[in-house]
N, C-alpha and C positions, 0 to 999 in steps of 0.2 A: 481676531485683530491681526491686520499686516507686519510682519516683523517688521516694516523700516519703521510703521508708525511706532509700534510699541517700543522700538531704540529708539525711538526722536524724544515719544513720551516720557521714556527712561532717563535719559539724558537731560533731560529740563525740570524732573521731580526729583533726582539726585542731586542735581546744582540747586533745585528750591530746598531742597531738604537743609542743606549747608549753606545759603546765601538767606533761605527767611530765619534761620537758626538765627545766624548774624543780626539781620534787620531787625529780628521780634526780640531781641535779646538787647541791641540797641536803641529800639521804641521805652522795652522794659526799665533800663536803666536811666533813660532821659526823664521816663514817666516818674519813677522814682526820685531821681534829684531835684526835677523842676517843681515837683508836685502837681498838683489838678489845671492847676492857672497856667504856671510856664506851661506845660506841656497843652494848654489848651491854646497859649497863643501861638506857639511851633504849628502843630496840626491845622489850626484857623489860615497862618501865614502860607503854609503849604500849599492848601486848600486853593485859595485865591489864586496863588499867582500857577498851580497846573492848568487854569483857563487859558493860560497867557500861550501852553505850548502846543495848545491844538493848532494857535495860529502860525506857529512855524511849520507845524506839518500840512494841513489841511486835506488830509488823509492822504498825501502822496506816499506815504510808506506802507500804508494796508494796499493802496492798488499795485506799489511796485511791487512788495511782497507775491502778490496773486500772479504778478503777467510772469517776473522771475521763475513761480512756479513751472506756467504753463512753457515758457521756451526761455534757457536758463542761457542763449548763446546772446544773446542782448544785455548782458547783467551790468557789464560794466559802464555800457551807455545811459541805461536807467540811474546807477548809481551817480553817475557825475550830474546829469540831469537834474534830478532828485533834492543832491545837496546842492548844488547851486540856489536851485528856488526856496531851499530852506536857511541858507545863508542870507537873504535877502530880508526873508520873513522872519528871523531873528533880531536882526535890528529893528525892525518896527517893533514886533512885540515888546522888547525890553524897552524900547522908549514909552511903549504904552503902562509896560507896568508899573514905572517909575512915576510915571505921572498918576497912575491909580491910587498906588501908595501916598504921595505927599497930598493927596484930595481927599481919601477918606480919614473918618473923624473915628480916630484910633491913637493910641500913645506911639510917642516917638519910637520905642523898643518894635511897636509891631510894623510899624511902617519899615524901620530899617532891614527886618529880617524877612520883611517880603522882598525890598528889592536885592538882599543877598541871597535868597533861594530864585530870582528870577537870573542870579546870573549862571544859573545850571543852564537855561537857555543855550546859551553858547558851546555847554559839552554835548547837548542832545542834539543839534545840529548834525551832526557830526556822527552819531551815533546809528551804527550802520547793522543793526539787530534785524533789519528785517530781511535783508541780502542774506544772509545764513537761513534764515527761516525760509527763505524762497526757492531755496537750493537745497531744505533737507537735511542741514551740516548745524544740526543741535548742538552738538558739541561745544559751540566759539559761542552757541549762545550762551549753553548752560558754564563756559568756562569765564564771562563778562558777567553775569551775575552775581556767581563766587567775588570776583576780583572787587566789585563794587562795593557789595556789601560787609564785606571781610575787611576795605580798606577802612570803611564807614565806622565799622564794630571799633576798631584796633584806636584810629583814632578822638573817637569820641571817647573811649576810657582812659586815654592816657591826657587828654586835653582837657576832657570836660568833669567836674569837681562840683561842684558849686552853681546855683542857680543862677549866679552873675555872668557867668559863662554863657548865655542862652545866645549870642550874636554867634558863639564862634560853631555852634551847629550848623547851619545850613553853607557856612565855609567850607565846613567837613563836609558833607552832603557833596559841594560842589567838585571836591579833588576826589573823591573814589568816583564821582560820574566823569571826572575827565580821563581816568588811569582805564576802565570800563571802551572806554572810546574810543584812547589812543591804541589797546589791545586789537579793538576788532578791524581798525586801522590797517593794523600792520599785518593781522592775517590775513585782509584784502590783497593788500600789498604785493604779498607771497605768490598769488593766486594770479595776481594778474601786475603786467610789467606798468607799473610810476611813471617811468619815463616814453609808455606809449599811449600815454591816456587821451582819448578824443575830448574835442571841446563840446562843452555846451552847445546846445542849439534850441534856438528861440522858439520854432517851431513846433520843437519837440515838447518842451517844459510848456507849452500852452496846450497841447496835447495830452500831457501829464496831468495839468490842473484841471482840464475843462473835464475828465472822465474824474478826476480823484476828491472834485469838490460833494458829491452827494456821500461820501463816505466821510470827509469833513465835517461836516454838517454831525452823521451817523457821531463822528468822536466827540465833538460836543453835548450832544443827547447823551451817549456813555458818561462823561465825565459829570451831568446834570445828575445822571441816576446814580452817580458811584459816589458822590460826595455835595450834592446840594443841602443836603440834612445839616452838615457842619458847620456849610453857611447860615443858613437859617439862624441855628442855634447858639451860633456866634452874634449874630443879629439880636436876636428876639430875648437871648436868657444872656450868660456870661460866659468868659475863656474856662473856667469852673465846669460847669454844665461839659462844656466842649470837652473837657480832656476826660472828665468821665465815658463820657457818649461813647469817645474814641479807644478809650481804652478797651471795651468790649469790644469794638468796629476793627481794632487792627487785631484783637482773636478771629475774628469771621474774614478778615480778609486776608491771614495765611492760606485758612481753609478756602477759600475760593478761588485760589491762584492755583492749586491743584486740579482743578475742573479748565480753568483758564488756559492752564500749560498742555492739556490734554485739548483741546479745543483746536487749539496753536497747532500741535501737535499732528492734527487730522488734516489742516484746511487746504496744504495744498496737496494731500490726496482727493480729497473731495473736489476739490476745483478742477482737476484731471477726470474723475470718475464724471464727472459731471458732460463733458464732452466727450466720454468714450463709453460710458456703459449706465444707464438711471439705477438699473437695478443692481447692482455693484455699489452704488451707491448708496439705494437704500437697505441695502443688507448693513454698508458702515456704519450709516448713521445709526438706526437699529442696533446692534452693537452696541454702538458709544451711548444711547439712553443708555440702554443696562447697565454699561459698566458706572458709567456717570450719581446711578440712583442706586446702585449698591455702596456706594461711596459716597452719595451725600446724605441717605435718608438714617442710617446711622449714626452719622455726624450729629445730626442735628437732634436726635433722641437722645444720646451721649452729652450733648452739652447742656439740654434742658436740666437735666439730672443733676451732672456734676456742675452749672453752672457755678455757685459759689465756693467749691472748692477751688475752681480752675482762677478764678475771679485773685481768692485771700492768696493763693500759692503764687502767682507770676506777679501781681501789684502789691499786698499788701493788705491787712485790714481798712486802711485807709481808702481805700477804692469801694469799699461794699454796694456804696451806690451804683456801680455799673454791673451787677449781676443780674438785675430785672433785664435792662436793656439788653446785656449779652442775651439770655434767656429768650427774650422774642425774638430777636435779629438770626438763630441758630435755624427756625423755622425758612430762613432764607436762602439757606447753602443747598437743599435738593432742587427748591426751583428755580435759582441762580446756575445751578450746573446744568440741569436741560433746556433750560433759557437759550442758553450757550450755544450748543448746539443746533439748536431750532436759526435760533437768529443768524447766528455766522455762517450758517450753511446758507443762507440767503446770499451772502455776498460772493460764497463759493459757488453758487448758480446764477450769478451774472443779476442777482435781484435785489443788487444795492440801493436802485430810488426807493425799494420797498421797504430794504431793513432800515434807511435813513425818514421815514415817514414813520415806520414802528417805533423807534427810537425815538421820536420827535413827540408821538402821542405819550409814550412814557412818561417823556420827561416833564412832559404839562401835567401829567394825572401827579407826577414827585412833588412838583412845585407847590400845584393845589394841595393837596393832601397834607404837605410838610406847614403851610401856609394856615389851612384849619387846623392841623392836630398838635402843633407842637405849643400854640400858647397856651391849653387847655391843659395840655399830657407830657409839656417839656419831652426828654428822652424815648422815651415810651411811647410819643407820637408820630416823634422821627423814626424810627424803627419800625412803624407800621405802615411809613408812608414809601417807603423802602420794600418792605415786603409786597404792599399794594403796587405800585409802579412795576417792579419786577412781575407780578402776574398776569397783567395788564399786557403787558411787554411778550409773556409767554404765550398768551393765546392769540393775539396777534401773529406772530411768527409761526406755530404752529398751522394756523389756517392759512396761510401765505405759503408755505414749504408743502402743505398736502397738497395742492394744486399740481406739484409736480412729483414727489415720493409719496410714502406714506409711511409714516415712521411714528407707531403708537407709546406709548407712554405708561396707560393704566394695568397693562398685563404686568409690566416689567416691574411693576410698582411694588406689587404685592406681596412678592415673597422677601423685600427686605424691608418691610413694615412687621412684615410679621414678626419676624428673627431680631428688628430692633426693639417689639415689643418683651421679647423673650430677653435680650440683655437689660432692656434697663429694670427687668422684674427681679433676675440676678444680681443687680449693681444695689437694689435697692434692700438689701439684705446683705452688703457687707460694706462693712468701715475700715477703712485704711488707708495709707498714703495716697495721692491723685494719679503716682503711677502707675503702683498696680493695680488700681480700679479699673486703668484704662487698658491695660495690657490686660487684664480678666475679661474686660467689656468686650476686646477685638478678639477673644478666645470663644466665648460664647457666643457672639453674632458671626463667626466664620465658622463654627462648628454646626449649628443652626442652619447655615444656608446652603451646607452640604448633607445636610437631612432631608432639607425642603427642596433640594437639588435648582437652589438659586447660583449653586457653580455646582459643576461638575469634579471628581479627582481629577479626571481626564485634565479639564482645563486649568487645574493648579499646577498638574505635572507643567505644561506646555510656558506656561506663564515661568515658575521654577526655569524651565531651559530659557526660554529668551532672555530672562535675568542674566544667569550665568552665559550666554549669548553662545550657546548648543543649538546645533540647525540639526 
């Protein structure tokens, strides 16, 4: 692995390490005081109105991210460009949501707390995370994450009490995403002089839109596949149903923003390798399978096991219900993480009508699937309509990317199937608190994989120094 990626990936798993602490600790405690229902019409209300903020972007920040990479001496023109056209598509969106809200046939409570989580709209405008990512300068990422989530944590526990409280969460939501915003703001700032800023140009922002709408497209299919199950089941079953579902869903989705931040982490090497060398390139991508599925296929043996320990420890007996569904959805974090890869390497190869058509069949196979399985199988159906869509999704991409690299999957698979079979054989022969099962679990599958030489010492030493950041 290249050392800048592995300090980008560093840097954005240290700040997830301390910013999803925050957030899953904040989920936790909401989940708690609201019980099943609030916390089902929170996550429902969320749900809905993150439709609303594709259409402020309309992927102009995945493409500005990409070209930033490629020649970073245009940054500041893209950036004013950018927000402009997302200052515009802000106000329409939030007049859209408002009008969604007073239309759908919901209680007053959830109509209001969508259109106070749409007025986050107006701090994500604004919110300039992809300019650091296009430049390589993880840092401001990973230091606006912290700041978000940490404002998020701090005052949700001193404001919120009591389930009558539930309006003034997505308030809170809205001030750590503007504190988030005003931050990366001002390291812009730093970087470049305020008072030399070029204008807008028409020109240019219809040039921006006409390349950056097939990735549009692509973040809407993302957002179908990352949360239409919610919808559904806020639909089809109740806010109940929901907050169970999601109480497992936001355990799988710390776990998959680790694969995410690493993805992130690669894309604008990949986009460069991509114009300067294929096989450089498929040597990384290569790589990041491995490292990817030694770190999802684990995971996903590890929570089968201990699903209902992990379950009664962080919710509650009261949640027992979401332990099935955590349990199948766990199956989704190895092929959610090489999914990853697969797919986003497409847009790093200039093969975005392809990844926004992969995404596009995804998200119909979601819809169908969540559409048969959930009235039959409630929770247990959306979770398989999840895992099916995400497959779907992976061999798709996979046969799209081999056209131009070749980057396999089933060698690299194998020796941490193995080594996950050997911990959960250990885990399942000892009782004790969830921590140290888990700290015994990641003793045994890393001691395992350096048997079955799925790492090397070599590559622990070297890993060790990039941490301590020893060249």
């Amino acid at each position: 692995m290249p050392l800048t990626i592995f300090k980008n990936f560093k840097y954005l798993v240290f700040a997830q390490v301390i910013s999803q602490a925050f957030g899953f600790f904040t989920v936790v405690y909401i989940a708690r005081i609201l019980g099943a229902s609030g916390f089902g019409v929170i996550v429902f209300a969320q749900t809905l109105s993150s439709y609303f903020f594709i259409l402020t972007d309309l992927g102009t920040t995945k493409y500005g991210m990409r070209e930033v990479a490629r020649t970073n001496v245009d940054t500041i023109n893209y950036t004013i460009n950018i927000i402009t056209i997302r200052i515009v598509l802000t106000i329409i969106s939030f007049t859209l949501i408002v009008c969604c809200a007073l239309i759908i046939d919901r209680e007053y409570v959830v109509k209001m707390v969508i259109i106070l989580f749409g007025l986050t709209l107006f701090a994500n405008m604004i919110f300039v995370d992809w300019v650091f990512k296009g430049l390589e300068q993880m840092q401001y990422v990973a230091v606006a994450s912290v700041i978000e989530r940490a404002s998020y944590f701090v005052l949700i526990m001193a404001l919120v009490n009591k389930d009558t409280n539930i309006l003034l969460i997505p308030i809170i939501y809205l001030a750590g995403n503007i504190l988030a915003s005003v931050y990366l703001l001002y390291v812009l700032g730093n970087k470049y002089n305020y008072e030399k800023l070029p204008n807008a140009k028409t020109d240019v922002m219809k040039q921006i839109l006409c390349m950056s709408l097939p990735l549009a497209l692509s973040s809407l299919m993302v957002r179908v596949n990352n949360n239409v199950d919610t919808l559904f089941l806020g639909i089809m079953k109740n806010d109940e149903v929901v907050g169970y579902y999601n109480a497992a869903y936001k355990i799988i989705l710390v776990i998959f923003l680790v694969g995410g931040y690493y993805v992130t982490a690669i894309f604008p090497v990949a986009s460069r390798m991509f114009h300067n060398s294929i096989r450089d390139l498929e040597n990384l991508l290569s790589n990041s399978v491995r490292v990817l599925l030694s770190l999802g296929i684990p995971m996903a043996f590890g929570g089968i096991i201990l699903g209902q320990q992990i379950i009664t420890t962080v919710y509650g007996s009261k949640y027992l219900s979401s332990v099935v569904p955590l349990q199948v959805l766990c199956i989704y974090i190895p092929i959610s993480f090489i999914t990853m890869v697969y797919a986003d390497s497409l847009i790093a190869c200039d093969m975005q009508k392809q990844y926004a058509v992969g995404m596009t069949i995804s998200a119909i196979v979601n819809i169908l699937t969540n559409v048969i399985l959930i009235p039959p199988f409630g929770m247990i159906g959306a979770a398989l309509a999840t895992i099916t869509s995400e497959i779907v999704l992976f061999i798709y991409s996979f046969y799209n990317l081999s056209k131009l690299v070749k980057v396999g999957f089933v060698k690299q698979s194998v020796v941490p199937t193995v080594c996950s079979i050997i911990m959960c054989i250990a885990l399942m022969y000892i009782h004790c608190n969830i921590i140290s099962m888990i700290a015994i679990g990641v003793i045994v599958y890393m001691c395992s994989m350096v048997i079955f030489k799925g790492v090397s010492v070599n590559e622990i030493v070297v890993i060790k120094d990039m941490i301590l950041d020893r060249n």
